[in-house]
N, C-alpha and C positions, 0 to 999 in steps of 0.2 A: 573664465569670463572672456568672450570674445572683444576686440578692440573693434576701433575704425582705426587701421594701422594709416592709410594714407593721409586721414583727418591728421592723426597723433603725427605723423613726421613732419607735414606740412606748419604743423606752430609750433615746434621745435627748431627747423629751420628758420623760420621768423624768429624765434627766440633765442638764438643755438647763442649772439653775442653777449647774451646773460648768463647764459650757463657759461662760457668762458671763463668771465669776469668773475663767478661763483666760486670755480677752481683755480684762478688766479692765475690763467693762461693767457699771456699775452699775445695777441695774434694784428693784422692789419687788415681791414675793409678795404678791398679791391673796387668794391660795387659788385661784381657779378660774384664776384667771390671771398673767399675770408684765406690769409694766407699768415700762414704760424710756425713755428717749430716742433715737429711733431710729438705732442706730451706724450703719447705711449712707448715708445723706447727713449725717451726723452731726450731729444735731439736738439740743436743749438741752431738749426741753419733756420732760419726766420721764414722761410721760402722752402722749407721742407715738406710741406705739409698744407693742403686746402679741402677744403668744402665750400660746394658749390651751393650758390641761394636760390637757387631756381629749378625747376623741376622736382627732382625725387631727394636732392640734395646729396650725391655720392663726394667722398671723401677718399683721399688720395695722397700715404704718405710715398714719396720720392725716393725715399734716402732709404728707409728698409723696409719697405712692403706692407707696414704693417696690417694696411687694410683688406691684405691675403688671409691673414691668420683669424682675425674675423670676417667680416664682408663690407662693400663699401657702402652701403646705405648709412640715412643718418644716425638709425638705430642702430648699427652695426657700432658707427665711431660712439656711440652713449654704452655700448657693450664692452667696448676696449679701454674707453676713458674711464669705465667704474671698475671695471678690471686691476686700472692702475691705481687707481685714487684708494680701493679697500684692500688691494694685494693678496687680492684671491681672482678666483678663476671666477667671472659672473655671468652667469646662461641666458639666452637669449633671452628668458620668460620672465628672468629679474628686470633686464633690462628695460622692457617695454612694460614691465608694473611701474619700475621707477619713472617713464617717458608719461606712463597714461596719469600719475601721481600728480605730477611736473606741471602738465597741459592743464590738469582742471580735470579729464574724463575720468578719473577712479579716485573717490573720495575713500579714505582710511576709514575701513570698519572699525568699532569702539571698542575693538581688543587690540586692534595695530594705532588705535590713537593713545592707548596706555601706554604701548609696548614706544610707541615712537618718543613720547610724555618723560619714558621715564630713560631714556638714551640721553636725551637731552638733560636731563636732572643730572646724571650721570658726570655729562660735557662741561655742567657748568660748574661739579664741586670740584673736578680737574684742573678747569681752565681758575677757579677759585686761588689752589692751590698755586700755581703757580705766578698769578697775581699777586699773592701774600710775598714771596720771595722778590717782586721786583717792585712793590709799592714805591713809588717818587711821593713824596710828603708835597704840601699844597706851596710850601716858603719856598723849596729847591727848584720846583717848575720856575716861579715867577725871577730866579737868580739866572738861571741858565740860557734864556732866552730874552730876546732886545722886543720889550715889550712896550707901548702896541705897534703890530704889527702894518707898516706902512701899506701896507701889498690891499690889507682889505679897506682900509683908512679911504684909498684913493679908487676901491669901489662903491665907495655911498657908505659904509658905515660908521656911526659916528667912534671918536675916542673913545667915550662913554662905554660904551657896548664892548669896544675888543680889551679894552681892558678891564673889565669885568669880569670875562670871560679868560683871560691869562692868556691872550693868543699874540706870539712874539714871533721875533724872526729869530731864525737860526745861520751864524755869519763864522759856527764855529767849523769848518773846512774837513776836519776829521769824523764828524759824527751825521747819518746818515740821512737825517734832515738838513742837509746843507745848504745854502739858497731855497729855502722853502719857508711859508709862512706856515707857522705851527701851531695849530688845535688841539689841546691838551683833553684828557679824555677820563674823566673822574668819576670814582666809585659812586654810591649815590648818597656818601656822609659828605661829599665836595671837600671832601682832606685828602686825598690822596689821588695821584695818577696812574691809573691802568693801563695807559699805554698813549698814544696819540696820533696825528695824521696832519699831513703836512702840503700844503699848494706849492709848487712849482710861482716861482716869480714871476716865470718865463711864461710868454703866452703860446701857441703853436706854431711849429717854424711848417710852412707853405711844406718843404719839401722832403720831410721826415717825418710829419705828423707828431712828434715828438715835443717836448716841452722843452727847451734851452736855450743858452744862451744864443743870440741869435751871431755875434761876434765869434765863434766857434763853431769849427764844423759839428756835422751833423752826427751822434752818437752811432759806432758802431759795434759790432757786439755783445753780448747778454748785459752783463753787469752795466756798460753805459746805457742801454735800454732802458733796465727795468727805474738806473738813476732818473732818467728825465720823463719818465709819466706825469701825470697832472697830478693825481693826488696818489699817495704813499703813507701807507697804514705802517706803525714801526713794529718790529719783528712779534711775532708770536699773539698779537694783539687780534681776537677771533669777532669780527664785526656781528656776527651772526649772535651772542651772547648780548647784543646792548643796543639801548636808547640813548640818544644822545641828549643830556641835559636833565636825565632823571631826577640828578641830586637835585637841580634847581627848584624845575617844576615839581616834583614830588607833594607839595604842601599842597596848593593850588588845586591839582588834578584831584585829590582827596576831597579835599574842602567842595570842591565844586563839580564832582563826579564825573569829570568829563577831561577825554584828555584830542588833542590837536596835534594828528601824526602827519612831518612830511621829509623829505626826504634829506637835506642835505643844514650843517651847522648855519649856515648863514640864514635860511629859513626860518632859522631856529631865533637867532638874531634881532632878526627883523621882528619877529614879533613881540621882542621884549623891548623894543626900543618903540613899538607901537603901544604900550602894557595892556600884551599879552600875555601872560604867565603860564602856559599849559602845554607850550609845545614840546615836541620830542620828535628825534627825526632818526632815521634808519640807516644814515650813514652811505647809502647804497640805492640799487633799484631792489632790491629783493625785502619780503616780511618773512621771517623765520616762524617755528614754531615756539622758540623762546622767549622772543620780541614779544610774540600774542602770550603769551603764559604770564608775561612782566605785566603786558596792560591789566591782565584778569586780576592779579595779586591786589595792584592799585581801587579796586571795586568801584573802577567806573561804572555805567550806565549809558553814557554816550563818548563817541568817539567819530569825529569832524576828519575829514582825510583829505588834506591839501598836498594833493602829489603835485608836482611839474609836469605844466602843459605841454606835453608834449608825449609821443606815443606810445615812448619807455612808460612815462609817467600813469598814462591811460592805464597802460597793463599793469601797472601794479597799484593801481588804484581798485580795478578789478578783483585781483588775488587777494587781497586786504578786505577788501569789502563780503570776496567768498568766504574767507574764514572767520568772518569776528561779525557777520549782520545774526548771527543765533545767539551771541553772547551780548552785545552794546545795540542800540541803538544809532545808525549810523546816517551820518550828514556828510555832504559835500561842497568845498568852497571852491568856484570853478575862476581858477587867477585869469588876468587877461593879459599879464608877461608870463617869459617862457617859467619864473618860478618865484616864490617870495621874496625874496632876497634883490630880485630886478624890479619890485614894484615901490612905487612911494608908499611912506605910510600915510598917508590921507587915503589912499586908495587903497591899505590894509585893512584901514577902520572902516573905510566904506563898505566894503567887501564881508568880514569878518564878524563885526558887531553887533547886525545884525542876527547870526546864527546863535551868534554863545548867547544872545540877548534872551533868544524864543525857548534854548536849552536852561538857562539860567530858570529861569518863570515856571519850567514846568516844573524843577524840583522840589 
């Protein structure tokens, strides 16, 4: 099948800082440029390694060539970086199925949507397994951590809500959510924690982009890096496997055939302290194929997609709506802050109550 190889590089290049984030490579937005540490020989120097946003988007590691052993286009670095990421040798023609896959231009024929269907079944009796061995019980979460959480209290949420939700600070200095406010992350019987994700207290320091203390210099380093990000998912915890708030909404979304995907817990939040009961959020900018498997399971009919206004948001409003408008019937609520979580609830319900209203009557 031939591509539009320029088309397919050029929204990659616009996109290239989601795939990062996909493979959990930390890198810095220059503007003209993106500057990282080069993940294929996996190198540490933070400034080892760019690709460029403009033009044909060539990539360029510093430190060992790597962009010799492939080439330096952006399909080149999506050739080396899957290279690494599957630990096999991956030929140019993988690479740009996976780039044309990625963009939207090659939709999976219905033996590679089995084949992909059943990878994923696969991922999640693994990732299953190894959740059974780390279950935290619903009592130890709410022991371990100084709950509610001041950090979201003092952005507009009420008491009610974070504690509800078990969201506490963490003050204990040895354990990896440290100065982080902490979002517990629960199977979908709401007994158990699967794992969790944690905000930074800190808001952006001006000259590090990094999140920390602002009385302290600026983190240098890997390990003090990847410590002061904004949000930090705890180890082994595969976002790409979950909805956030299943257990809750689960009743609701059934009873009332429709479920309300957006992106991020406080979205989530917000709609319950508006009562809203059907949200579910993605943790992220990306919708997986498991994500969409969970909604089908639930036997919605409709499904409302309130991303954040903003151009991440757009795009995966988009991809969400590519894959799931043949399964649900799909509606859009268009926020007029950059995301739920920033808006009053007067202007949830004005916004929102509407749609579930017109969805509601028709079932």
């Amino acid at each position: 099948m031939k591509y539009d190889l320029e088309k397919i590089s050029q929204i990659i290049i616009e996109r290239i800082e989601e795939i990062l984030y996909d493979f959990s490579i930390e890198y810095y937005n220059n503007g003209d440029y993106i500057s990282l540490p080069c993940p294929i020989h996996g190198g540490d120097n933070p400034n080892g390694c760019s690709i460029l946003l403009r033009d044909i988007g060539n990539w360029t590691c510093f430190t060992q060539n790597c962009h010799e052993e492939y080439d330096s286009s952006i399909i080149g670095f999506i050739e080396a970086l899957l290279s690494t990421q599957y630990s096999r040798k991956v030929n140019r023609a993988e690479a740009i199925d996976w780039c044309a896959r990625f963009t939207g231009e090659l939709e999976p024929t219905e033996e590679k949507k089995v084949d992909t269907n059943f990878i994923h079944l696969l991922k999640y009796i693994q990732k299953e397994k190894e959740y059974t061995n780390n279950f935290v019980p619903r009592d130890i979460v709410r022991s371990t951590t100084k709950i509610p959480a001041d950090y979201f209290i003092q952005r507009g949420y009420s008491h009610a809500i974070i504690i509800e939700y078990d969201v506490g600070f963490c003050n204990n200095p040895n354990k990896s959510m440290y100065n982080r406010a902490v979002v517990p992350l629960y199977d979908e019987t709401g007994q158990f924690m699967l794992g969790c994700i944690g905000r930074s207290i800190f808001e952006k320091c001006e000259e590090c982009n990094r999140y920390h203390n602002p009385e302290v210099r600026c983190p240098i380093g890997k390990i003090e890096r990847i410590n002061t990000v904004k949000w930090k998912f705890s180890p082994k915890f595969d976002a790409d496997l979950y909805l956030y708030n299943m257990w809750k909404a689960k009743e609701c979304i059934i009873r009332d055939r429709m479920a309300i995907l957006v992106e991020g817990t406080g979205d989530v939040w917000r709609l319950e302290e508006t009562g809203i009961h059907h949200g579910l959020a993605l943790l992220g900018s990306k919708f997986t194929d498991y994500q969409c498997e969970s909604l089908e399971e639930t036997g919605i009919l409709n499904l409302v997609i309130a991303t954040d206004n903003n151009e991440a948001g757009l795009k995966i409003r988009k991809n969400i709506e590519g894959r799931c408008k043949r399964m649900f019937n799909i509606y859009h609520v268009n926020l007029e802050e950059n995301d739920i979580g920033d808006t009053k609830i007067e202007d949830v319900c004005r916004l929102f109550n509407p749609v579930i209203k017109y969805i509601t009557q028709r079932i």
